[in-house]
N, C-alpha and C positions, 0 to 999 in steps of 0.2 A: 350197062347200069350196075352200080355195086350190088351184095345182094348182102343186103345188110340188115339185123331186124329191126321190126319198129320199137320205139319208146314202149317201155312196158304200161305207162300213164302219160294222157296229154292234158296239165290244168293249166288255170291261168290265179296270178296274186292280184288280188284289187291292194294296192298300196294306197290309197286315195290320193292319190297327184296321179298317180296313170296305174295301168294292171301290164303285169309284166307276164311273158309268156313260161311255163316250165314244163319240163320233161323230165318225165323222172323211170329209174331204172332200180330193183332191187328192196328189201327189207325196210320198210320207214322206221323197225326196230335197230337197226345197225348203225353205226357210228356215220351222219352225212360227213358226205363230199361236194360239193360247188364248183359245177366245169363253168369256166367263163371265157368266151369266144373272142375272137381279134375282130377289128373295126372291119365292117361292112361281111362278114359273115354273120353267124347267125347259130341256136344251139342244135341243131340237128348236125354241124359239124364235126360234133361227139359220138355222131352212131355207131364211128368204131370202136372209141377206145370206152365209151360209158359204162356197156353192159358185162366187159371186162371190168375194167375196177367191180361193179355190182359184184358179180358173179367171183370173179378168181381171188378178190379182194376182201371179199364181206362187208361193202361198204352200203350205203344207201347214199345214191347219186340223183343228182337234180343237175339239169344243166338250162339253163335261162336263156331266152331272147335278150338280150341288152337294151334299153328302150332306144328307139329308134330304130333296130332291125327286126326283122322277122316279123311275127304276129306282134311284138309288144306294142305298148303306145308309143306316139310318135314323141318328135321333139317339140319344145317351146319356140316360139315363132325367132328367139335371138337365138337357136340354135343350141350348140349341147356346151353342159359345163362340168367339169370331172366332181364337185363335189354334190353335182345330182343323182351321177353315177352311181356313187361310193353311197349315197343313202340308200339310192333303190338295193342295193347288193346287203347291206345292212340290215334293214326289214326284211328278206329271205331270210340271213343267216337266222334272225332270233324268231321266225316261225319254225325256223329247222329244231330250234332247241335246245341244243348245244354244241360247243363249241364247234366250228368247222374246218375241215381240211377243203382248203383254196387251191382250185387247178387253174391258172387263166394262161393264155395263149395269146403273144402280141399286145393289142391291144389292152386285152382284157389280163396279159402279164401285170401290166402296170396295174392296173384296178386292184388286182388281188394283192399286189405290194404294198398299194396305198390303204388298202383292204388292212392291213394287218398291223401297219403303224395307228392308223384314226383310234380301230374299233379294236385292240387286242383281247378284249374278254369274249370275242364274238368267233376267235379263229385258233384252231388247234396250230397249224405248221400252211407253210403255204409252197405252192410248185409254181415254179414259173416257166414257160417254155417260150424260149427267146422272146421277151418281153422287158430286158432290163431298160429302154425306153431308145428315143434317137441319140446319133452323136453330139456334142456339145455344141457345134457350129450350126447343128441345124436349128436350135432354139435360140440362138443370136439374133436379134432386132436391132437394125441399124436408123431405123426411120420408121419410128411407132405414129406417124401422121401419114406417112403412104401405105401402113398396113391396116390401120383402120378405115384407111378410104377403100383399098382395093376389098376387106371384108365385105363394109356397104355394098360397092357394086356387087359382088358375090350374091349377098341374102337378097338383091333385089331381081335379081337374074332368078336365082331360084325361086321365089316366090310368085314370077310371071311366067317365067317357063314350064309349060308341060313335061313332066318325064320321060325321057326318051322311052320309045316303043322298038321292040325287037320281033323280028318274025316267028320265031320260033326258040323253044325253051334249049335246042341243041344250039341257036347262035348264040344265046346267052353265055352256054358253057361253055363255047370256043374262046368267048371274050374272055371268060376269068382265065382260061388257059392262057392265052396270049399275056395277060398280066401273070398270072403264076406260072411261072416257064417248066418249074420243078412239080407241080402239083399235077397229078396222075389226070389225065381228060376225067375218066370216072367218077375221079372227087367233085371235078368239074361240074360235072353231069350231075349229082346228087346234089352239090349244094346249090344251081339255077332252078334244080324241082323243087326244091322244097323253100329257096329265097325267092322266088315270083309270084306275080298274078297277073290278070289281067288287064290290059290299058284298056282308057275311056276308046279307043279307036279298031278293038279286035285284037290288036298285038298282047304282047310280055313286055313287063315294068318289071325292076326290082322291088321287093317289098322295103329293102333300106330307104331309112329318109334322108331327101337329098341334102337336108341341113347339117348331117354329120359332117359334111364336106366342108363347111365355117371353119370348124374347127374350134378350140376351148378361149374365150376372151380372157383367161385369166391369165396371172404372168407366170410364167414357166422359163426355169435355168438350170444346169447341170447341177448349180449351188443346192438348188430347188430337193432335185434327186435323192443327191449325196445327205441332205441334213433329215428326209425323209429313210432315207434306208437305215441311218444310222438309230432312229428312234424305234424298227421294227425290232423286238424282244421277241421273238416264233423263229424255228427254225426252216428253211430255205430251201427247197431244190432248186437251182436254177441249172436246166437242159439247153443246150445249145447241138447245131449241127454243124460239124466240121465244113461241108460242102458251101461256094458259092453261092449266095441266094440273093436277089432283086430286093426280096425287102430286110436282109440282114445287115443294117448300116455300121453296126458298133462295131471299132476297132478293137484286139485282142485287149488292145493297152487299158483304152476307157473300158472295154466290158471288166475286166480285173479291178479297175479302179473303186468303180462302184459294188463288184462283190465284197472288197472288202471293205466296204462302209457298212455291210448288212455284218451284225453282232454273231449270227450261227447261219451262216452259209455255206453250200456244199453245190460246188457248180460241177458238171459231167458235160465234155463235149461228145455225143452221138454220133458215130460216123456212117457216112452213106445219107445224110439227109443235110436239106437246107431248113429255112424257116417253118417248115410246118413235117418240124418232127416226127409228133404223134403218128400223123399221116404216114411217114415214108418209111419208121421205123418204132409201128407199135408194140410190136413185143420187146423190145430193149426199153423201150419207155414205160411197159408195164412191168416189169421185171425192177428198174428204179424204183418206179412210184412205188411199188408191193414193198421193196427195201426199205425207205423212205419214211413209211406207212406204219411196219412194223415198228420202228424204235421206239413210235409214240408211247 
């Protein structure tokens, strides 16, 4: 098990549509930071790199449950849709106060992207670690009448079906291992303890909600991306990891493509890591970010 420390505070935001979960690290007099997690993780993800930024950074860090994972509240019975996302992430920033420095990873790359186009009075500079979004072919629909049928079955399947039960919180973490090939068993291990709970049957359930799996009904294109990046006016980290990764789809050509639609970007390839940078190489990543951090 990592030996890693706890959140210096555990609250929760009542947003009134749902309360989302937060962890926060560091001075609530310092300048916030906003860590945002990739799909089906969760913000305990950040135990490594938060109390850094806090501490070597002088920032004041909050890192969030996404709703639908973690403790937050769940999804809506038609499952998730990005510009729910983007509010709940919104109502943090403007309880933080002012303006914020945007960390998101994967999933939550894209949110803090889209984070900085909607709301730009809401966010100082944004970082994104491999999050520029999927390849352009994977958002191609060729038969929008067999993809909204196969959703249907999907949301009904998950709506009758129980969640799967696991024996124990170590087979949890072999699973995420066997999907993250590159992610340390440890991380493994820390993120099944702290993403679980108990099933109706004695076993382990993930605390994610199975509806993330739908996916967003709204229309989504590379055009989509590109006219969104071009409108973000905040300056950029975008971290990438030199190494092979399961979930790093973008080709050098589209990742280049779309940095340069973004007006003030500054991309760094990481070497020694795949997709979950922070993870495999925090100190080069806090050494950025503190770069990064400072020009503001």
């Amino acid at each position: 098990m990592l030996d890693l420390p706890e959140p210096e505070r555990a609250t929760f935001a009542d947003l009134g549509r749902t309360t989302i979960r937060l962890w926060e690290w560091g001075d609530p007099a310092d300048r916030p930071t906003l860590l945002v997690h990739g799909g089906w993780d969760h913000g305990r993800m950040w135990d490594g790199l938060a109390p850094r930024i806090a501490h070597e950074l002088n920032r004041y860090v909050v890192a969030l449950d996404v709703r639908g994972h973690g403790d937050s509240g769940r999804l809506p019975e038609a499952g998730p849709n990005w510009p729910m996302f983007l509010l709940d992430l919104a109502q943090i920033c403007r309880r933080l106060g002012r303006p914020v420095t945007l960390v998101g990873h994967s999933f939550g790359g894209g949110l803090v992207l889209s984070m900085g186009s909607a709301f730009p009075d809401l966010v100082d500079r944004v970082v994104n670690i491999d999050g520029l979004g999927p390849p352009p072919e994977m958002m191609q629909v060729q038969d929008h009448a067999a993809v909204a049928a196969q959703w249907l079955r999907d949301a009904d399947r998950i709506h009758r079906e129980p969640p799967r039960e696991y024996p124990s919180i170590e087979a949890m973490a072999q699973k995420r291992k066997d999907i993250n090939t590159r992610l340390p068993y440890e991380w493994c291990l820390h993120m099944a303890t702290h993403g679980t709970k108990r099933g109706q049957n004695g076993g382990f359930t993930w605390k994610a909600d199975p509806r993330f799996r739908l996916g967003s009904p709204e229309p989504f294109s590379d055009e989509m991306l590109i006219a969104q990046y071009r409108n973000l006016h905040r300056p950029v980290l975008a971290l990438t990891g030199t190494e092979p990764d399961q979930w790093s789809f973008l080709s050098p050509e589209d990742r280049d493509r779309r940095l340069e639609a973004l007006p003030d970007a500054h991309h760094r390839a990481v070497s020694g890591a795949g997709h979950y940078v922070h993870v495999e190489q925090p100190d080069e990543v806090i050494r950025l970010v503190g770069d990064f951090m400072a020009d503001a």
